[in-house]
C-alpha positions in Angstrom: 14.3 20.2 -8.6 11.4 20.2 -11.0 12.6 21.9 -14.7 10.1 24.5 -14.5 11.1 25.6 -11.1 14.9 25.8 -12.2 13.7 27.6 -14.9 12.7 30.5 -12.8 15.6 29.7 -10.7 17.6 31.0 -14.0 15.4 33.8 -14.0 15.8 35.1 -11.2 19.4 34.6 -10.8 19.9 36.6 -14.0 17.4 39.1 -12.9 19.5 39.4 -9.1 23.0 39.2 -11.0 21.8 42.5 -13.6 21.0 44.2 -10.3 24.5 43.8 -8.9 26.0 44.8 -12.0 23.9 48.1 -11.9 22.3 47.5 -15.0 19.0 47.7 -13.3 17.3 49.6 -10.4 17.2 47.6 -7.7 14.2 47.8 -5.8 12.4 46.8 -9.3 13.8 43.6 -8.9 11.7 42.9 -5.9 8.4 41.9 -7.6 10.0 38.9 -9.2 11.8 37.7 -5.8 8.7 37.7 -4.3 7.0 35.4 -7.1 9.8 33.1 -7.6 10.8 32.9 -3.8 7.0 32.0 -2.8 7.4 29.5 -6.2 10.0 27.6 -4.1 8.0 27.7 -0.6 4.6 26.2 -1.6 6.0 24.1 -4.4 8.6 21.5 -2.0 5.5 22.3 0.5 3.0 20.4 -1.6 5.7 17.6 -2.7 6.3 17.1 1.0 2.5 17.1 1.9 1.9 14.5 -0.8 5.0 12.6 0.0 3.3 10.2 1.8 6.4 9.9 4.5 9.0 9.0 1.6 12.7 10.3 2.6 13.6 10.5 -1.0 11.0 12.8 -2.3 11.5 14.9 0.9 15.1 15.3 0.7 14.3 16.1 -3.2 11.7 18.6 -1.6 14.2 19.9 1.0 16.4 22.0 -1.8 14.0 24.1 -2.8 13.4 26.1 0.4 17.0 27.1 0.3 16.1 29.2 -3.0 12.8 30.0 -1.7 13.8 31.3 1.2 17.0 33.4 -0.3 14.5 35.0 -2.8 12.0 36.2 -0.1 14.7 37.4 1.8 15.7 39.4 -1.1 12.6 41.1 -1.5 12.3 41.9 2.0 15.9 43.6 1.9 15.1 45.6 -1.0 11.7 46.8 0.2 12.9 47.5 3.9 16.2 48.3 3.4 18.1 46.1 5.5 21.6 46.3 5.6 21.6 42.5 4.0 24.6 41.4 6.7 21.5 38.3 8.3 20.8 37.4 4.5 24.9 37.1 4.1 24.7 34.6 6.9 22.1 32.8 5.2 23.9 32.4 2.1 26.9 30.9 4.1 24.4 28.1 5.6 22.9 27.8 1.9 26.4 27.4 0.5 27.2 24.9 3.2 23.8 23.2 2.2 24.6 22.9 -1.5 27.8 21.0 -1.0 25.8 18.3 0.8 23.5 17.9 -1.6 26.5 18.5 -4.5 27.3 15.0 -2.6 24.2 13.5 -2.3 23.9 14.0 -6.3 26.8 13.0 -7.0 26.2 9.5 -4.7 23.2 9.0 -6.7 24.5 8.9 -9.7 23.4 12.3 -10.6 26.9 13.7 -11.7 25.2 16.9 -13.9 23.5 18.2 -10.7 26.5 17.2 -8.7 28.2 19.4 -10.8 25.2 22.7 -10.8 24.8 22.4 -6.9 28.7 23.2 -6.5 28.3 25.8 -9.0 25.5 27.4 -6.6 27.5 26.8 -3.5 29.9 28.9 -4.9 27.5 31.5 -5.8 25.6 31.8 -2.4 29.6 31.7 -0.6 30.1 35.3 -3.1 26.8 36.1 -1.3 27.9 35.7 2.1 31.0 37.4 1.7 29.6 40.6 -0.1 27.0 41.1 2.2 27.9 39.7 5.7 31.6 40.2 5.3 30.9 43.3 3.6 33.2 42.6 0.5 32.1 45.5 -1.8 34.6 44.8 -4.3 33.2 41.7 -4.9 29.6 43.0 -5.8 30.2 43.4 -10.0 31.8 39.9 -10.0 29.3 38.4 -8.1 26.6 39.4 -10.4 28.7 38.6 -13.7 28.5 35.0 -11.4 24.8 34.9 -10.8 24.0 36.3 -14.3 25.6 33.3 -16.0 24.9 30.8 -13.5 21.2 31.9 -14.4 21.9 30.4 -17.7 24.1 27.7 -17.4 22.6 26.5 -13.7 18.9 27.2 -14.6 17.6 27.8 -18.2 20.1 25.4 -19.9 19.1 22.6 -17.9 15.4 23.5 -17.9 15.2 23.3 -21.4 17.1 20.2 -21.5 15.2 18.6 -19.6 11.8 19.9 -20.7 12.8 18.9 -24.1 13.8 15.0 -23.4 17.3 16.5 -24.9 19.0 15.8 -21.8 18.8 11.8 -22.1 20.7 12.5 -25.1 23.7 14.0 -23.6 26.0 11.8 -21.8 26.0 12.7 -18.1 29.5 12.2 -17.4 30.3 14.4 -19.9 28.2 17.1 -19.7 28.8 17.6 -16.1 33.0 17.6 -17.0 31.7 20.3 -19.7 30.3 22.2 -17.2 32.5 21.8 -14.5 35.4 23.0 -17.0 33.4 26.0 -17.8 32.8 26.9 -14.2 36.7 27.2 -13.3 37.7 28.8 -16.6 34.5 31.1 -16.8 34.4 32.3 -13.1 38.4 32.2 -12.7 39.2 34.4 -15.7 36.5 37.0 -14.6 37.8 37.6 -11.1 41.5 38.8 -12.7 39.3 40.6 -14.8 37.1 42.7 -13.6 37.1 45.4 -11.7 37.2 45.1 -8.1 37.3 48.3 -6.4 34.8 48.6 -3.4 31.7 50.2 -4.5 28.7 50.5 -3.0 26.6 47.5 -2.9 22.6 47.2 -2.3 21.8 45.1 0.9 20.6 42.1 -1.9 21.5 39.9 -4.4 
């Protein structure tokens, strides 16, 4: 994924996660789905167009779409209303998604993006279960999730990576560091917080 697409990945994911929390109205979080989702449809479109028939940069390409199409869907919930249960079904597809390319990463020799695409598996899995399985008491957690993972998934990397500062950082160990941080993070906030069902809006 190109940096300044995960960037905005970050963004939004921050953005989504603030929503679920209630910190934000929801519906004004549309506008920036809509941006960021078409972001991640006619970006991996153009790579693909211009890939001149090679696998690699396709599968590269492929990623993206997953995002772009979550985002779009996003917008669409919170500007129609929908009851978000066929976006929750998407997510668990998405989810199932990331873990392949979690292993294609990590088969590459990519062990820091190994790492991030388990980290948004996980995320999109809290997805399907709020909204197709209709989890409610999930909904403040899985923001707290998606407002971190903006940050740790997206803009941290991004930066990195703009920077040169990630050929710096050993890979190995930045993807243990991260991985650590996942489990301890997203484990001690689930006995945490607050899980009572509560409304939730058809998004994420």
């Amino acid at each position: 994924m190109g940096a300044v697409g995960l960037l905005y990945v970050g963004a939004i994911l921050f953005l989504n996660g603030t929503m679920l929390l209630g910190w934000i109205d929801a519906k004004s979080a549309a506008p920036l789905n809509i941006f960021v989702g078409l972001l991640q449809v006619v970006t991996p479109t153009y790579l693909i167009i211009n890939a001149d028939g090679d696998m690699t940069q396709i599968l590269g390409a492929s990623g993206l779409y997953l995002f772009g199409f979550t985002y779009l869907y996003v917008a669409c919930n919170l500007m129609w209303d929908l009851d978000g249960s066929g976006l929750g079904m998407f997510s668990l597809f998405v989810a199932i998604a990331a873990v392949v390319f979690s292993i294609i990463s990590f088969d590459a020799g990519d062990p820091v993006f190994g790492v991030i695409w388990l980290y948004w598996a996980y995320l999109w899995l809290l997805f399907f279960y709020l909204l197709a399985r209709k989890r409610d008491g999930i909904g403040k957690y899985t923001g707290a999730v998606a407002a971190i993972e903006g940050f740790v998934t997206g803009a941290l990397p991004a930066f990195l990576i703009l920077t040169g500062r990630i050929n710096d950082i050993s890979a190995n160990t930045f993807a243990i560091v991260l991985a650590v941080f996942g489990v301890v993070v997203f484990g001690a906030l689930y006995f945490k917080m607050d899980k009572s069902a509560a409304p939730v809006e058809a998004s994420v």
